[in-house]
Legacy VTK file of the C-alpha trace (Angstrom):
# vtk DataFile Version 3.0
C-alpha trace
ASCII
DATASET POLYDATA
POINTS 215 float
45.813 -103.393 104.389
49.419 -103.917 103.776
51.905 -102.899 106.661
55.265 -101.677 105.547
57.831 -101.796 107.825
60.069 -99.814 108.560
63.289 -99.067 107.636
66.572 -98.875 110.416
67.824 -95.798 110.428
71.229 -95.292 109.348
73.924 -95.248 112.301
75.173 -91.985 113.052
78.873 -90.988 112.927
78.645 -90.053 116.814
77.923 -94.059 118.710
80.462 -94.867 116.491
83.091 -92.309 118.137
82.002 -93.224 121.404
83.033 -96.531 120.900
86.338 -95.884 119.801
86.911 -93.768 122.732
85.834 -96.488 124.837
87.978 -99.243 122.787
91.107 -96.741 123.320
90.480 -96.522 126.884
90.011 -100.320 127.710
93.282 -100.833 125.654
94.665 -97.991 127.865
93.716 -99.352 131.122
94.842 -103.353 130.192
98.419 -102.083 129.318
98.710 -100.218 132.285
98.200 -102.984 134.580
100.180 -105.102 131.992
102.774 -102.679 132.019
102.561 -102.323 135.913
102.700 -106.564 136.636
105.333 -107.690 133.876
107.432 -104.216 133.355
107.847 -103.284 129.443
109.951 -105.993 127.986
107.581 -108.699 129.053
104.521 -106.879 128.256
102.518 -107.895 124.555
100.564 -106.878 122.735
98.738 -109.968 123.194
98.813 -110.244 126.713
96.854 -106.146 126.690
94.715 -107.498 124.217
93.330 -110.098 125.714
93.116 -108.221 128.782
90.901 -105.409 127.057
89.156 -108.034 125.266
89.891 -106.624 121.416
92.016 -108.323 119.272
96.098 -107.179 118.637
94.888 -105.546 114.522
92.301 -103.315 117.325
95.950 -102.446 118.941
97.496 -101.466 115.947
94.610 -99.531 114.443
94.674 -96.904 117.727
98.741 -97.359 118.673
101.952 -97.759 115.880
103.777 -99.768 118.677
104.162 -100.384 122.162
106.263 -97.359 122.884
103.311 -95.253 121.807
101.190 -97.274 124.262
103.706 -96.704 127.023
103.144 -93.191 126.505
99.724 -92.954 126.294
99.120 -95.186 129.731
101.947 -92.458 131.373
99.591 -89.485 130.114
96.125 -91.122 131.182
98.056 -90.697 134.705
99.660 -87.252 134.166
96.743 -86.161 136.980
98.457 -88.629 139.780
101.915 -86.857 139.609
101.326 -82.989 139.173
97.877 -80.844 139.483
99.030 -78.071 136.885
98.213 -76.197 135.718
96.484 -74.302 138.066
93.753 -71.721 138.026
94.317 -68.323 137.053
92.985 -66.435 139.727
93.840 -68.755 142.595
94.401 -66.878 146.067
95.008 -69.885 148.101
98.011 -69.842 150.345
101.299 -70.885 148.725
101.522 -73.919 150.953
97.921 -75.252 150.279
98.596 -74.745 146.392
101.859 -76.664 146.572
100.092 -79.432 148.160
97.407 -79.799 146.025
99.719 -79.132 143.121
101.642 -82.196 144.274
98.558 -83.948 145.056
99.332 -84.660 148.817
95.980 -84.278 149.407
94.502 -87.921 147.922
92.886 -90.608 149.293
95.063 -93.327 150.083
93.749 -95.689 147.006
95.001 -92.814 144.994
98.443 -92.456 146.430
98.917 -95.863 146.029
98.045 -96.011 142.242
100.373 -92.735 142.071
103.122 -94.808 143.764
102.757 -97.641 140.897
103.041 -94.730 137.979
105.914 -93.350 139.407
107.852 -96.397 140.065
106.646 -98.108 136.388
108.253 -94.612 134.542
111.386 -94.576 136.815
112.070 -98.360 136.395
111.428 -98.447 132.404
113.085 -95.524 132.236
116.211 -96.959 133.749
116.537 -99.955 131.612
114.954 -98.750 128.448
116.344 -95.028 128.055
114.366 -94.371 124.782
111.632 -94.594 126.476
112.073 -91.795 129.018
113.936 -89.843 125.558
110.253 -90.664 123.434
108.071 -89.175 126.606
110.039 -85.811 126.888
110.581 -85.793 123.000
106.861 -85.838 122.547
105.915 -83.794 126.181
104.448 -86.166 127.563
106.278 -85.716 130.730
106.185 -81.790 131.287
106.457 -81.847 134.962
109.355 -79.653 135.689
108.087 -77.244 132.273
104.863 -76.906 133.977
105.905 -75.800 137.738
108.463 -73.566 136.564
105.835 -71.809 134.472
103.665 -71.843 137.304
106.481 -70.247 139.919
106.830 -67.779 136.857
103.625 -66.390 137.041
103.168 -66.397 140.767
106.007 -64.123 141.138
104.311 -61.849 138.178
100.951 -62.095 140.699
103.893 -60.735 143.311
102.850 -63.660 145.361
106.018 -65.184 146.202
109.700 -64.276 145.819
111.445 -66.680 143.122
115.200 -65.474 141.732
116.065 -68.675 139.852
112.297 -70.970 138.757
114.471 -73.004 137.223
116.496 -74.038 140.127
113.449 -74.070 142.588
111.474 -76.291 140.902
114.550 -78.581 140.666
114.388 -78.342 144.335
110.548 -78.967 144.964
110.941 -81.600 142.730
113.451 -83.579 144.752
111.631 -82.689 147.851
108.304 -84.093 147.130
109.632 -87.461 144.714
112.483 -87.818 146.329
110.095 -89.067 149.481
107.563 -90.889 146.932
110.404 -92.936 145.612
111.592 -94.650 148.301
113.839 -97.846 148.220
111.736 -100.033 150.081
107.658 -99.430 149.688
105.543 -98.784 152.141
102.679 -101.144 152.585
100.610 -99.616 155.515
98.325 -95.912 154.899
99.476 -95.022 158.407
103.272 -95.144 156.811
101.966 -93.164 153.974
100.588 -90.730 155.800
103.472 -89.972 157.959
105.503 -89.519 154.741
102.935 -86.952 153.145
103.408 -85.458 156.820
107.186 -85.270 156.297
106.691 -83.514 153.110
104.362 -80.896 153.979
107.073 -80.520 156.314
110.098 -79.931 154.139
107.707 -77.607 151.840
107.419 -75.323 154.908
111.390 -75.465 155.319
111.405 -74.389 151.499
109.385 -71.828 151.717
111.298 -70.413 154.801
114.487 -70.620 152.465
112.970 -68.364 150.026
112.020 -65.798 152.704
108.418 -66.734 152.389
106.681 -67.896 155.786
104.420 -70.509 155.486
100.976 -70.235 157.503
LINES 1 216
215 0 1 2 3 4 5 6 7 8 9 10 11 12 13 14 15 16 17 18 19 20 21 22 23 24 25 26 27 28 29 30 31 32 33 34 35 36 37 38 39 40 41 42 43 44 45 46 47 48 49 50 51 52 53 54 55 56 57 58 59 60 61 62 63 64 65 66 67 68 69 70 71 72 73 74 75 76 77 78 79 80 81 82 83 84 85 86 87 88 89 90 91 92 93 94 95 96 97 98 99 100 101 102 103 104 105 106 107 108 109 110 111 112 113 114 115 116 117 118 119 120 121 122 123 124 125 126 127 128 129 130 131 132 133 134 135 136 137 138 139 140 141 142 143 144 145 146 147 148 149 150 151 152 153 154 155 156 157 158 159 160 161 162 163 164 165 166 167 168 169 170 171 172 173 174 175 176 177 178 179 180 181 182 183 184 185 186 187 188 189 190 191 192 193 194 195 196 197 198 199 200 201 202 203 204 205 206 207 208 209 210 211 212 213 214
């Protein structure tokens, strides 16, 4: 009896998006600790690729150049700066939402990759202006955008008191970075800590301002 073999099916369309999701995020993560350890100038496309382990043409087939990748490792992070937007419905106190909008609520491996984020935008941004122009130009950065919507709509909800958004989420921004970009950085989680302490702190004083007590 003759056995026929047989055939291999035909790949689907869907492994093969999988694996370009996967081959975007491994390119992703190497530039971000590239970008992290040698700043923007000194970071290559050869040095990401061979830390994700594809070859540069893999680079240039997800990313047009290394500007693009610089914004795409800042937007994989969006999650470490700002927790917006937030839901709906949400009835927790002001206070708690402010915290866990400016995530001072994470673990202390996840403040410290926050801290690197923060200090790789601010630093490129400083010495390589386009870059911080190319972030807002394509909203990648919406930070400010997104709490002043949010302070928008809690006032709508009547939950809180807000004459100028604008201005106040100036202010809450300088309260809460202001303390995560220090000059010198803090090595020790008890230091860390403290600091989130300090800034809970100052939120309470904010609110006060507004006429709003705090629990």
């Amino acid at each position: 009896m003759e056995i026929t073999k047989e055939k291999p099916s035909a790949r689907r369309g869907r492994p093969k998006v999988i694996g370009e999701t996967q081959r975007r995020q491994s390119i992703v993560t190497a530039a971000h600790e590239a970008f992290v350890e040698l700043g923007f100038a000194r970071t290559t496309t050869a040095v990401v690729a061979t830390k994700a382990k594809v070859s540069k043409r893999s680079i240039y087939e997800v990313f047009r150049d290394k500007t693009e990748l610089f914004a795409a490792v800042v937007g994989a992070n969006q999650h470490l700066i700002l927790d917006l937007p937030r839901p709906q419905d949400e009835t927790l106190p002001i206070l708690e939402t402010l915290i866990k909008i400016f995530r001072l609520d994470i673990d202390d491996e996840a403040e410290r990759a926050r801290e690197a984020i923060l200090n790789l935008i601010v630093r490129e941004s400083v010495q390589f202006p386009e870059l911080s122009d190319y972030l807002y130009e394509h909203k990648i950065i919406r930070s400010r955008e997104k709490l002043i919507e949010w302070l928008q709509r809690e006032a709508e909800r009547g939950r809180m008191t807000i004459e100028d958004p604008l201005l106040c989420a100036g202010m809450l921004m300088d309260i809460v970075f202001g303390a995560l970009l220090p000059r010198r950085r803090l090595l020790q989680a008890v230091d860390r800590a403290r600091r989130t302490q300090d800034i809970k702190k100052r939120l309470e004083i904010f609110l006060r301002g507004i006429g709003f007590d705090a629990p």
